[in-house]
N, C-alpha and C positions, 0 to 999 in steps of 0.2 A: 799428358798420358805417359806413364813408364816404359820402360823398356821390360820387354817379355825376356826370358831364357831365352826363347826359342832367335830371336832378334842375335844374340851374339855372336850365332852362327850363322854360316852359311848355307844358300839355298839347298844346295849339294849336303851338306852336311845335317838338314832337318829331312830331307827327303828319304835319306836313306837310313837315317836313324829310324824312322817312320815306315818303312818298309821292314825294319830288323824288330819294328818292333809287334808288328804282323807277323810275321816270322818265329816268336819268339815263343811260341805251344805247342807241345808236342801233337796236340788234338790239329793243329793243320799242317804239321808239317807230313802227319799221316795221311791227311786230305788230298794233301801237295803229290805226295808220293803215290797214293791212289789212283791219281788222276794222272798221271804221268804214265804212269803201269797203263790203265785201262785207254788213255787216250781222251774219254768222255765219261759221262755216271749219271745216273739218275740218282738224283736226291736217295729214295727212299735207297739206294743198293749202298750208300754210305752207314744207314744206321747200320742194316746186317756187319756189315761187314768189317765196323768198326768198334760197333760193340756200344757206341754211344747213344746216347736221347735222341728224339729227332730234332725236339728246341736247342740242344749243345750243336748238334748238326749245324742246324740254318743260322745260328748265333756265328759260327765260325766261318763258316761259306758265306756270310755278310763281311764278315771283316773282312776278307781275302778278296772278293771281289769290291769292296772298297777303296782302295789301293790299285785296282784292275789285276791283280795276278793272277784271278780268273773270269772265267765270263760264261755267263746262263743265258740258254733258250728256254721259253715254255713251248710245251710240245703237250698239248693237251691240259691236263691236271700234275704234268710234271715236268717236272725243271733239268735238262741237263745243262753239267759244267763241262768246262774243258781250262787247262790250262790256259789264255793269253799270251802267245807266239811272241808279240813285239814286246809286251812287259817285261816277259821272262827275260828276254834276252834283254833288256834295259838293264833290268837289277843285277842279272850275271854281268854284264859288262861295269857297272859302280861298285859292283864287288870285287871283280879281279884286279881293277883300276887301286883296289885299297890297299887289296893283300900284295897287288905286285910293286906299290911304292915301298915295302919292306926291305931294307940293307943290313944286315945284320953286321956287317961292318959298322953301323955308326953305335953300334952299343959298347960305350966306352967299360963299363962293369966287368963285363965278359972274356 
């Protein structure tokens, strides 16, 4: 059996690649910021309010909670989300961990 792409890197390095790459839609990072604003949401107060389908909706609030960066209750015939407390703060800490090994010192060009 071959070796995959995903094999040459590191754990660390496909996880968050995979996370940036949920990340990477403007359709949830609206979501993202939504939910952050409101705290919680009913599915259907995403279509209003976002202007989208309801299928682009749950298409995207699958990816997102995929990954756990967020997490649904049903509450009858609807689903609320909420941001993911420990996720959140998982991916912020693997983020800042990236941006803060940056030395602009070792950019020899410069």
């Amino acid at each position: 059996m071959g070796v995959t792409k995903t094999d040459l890197f590191t754990e660390t390095q496909n996880e968050l690649a995979n996370y940036a790459r949920v990340l990477a839609h403007p359709a949830r990072i609206a979501i993202i910021q939504y939910l952050l604003r409101t705290n919680t949401c009913c599915n259907s107060n995403l279509v209003g309010d976002l202007g989208l389908a309801q299928a682009t909706i749950s298409q995207h609030l699958k990816e997102l909670k995929s990954v756990g960066i967020i997490q649904g209750t049903v509450e009858g015939v609807s689903v609320n989300y909420c941001i993911n407390p420990e996720k959140w703060h998982y991916i912020k800490e693997m983020l800042f961990e990236l941006f803060d090994s940056y030395n602009s010192s070792n950019c020899s060009i410069c």
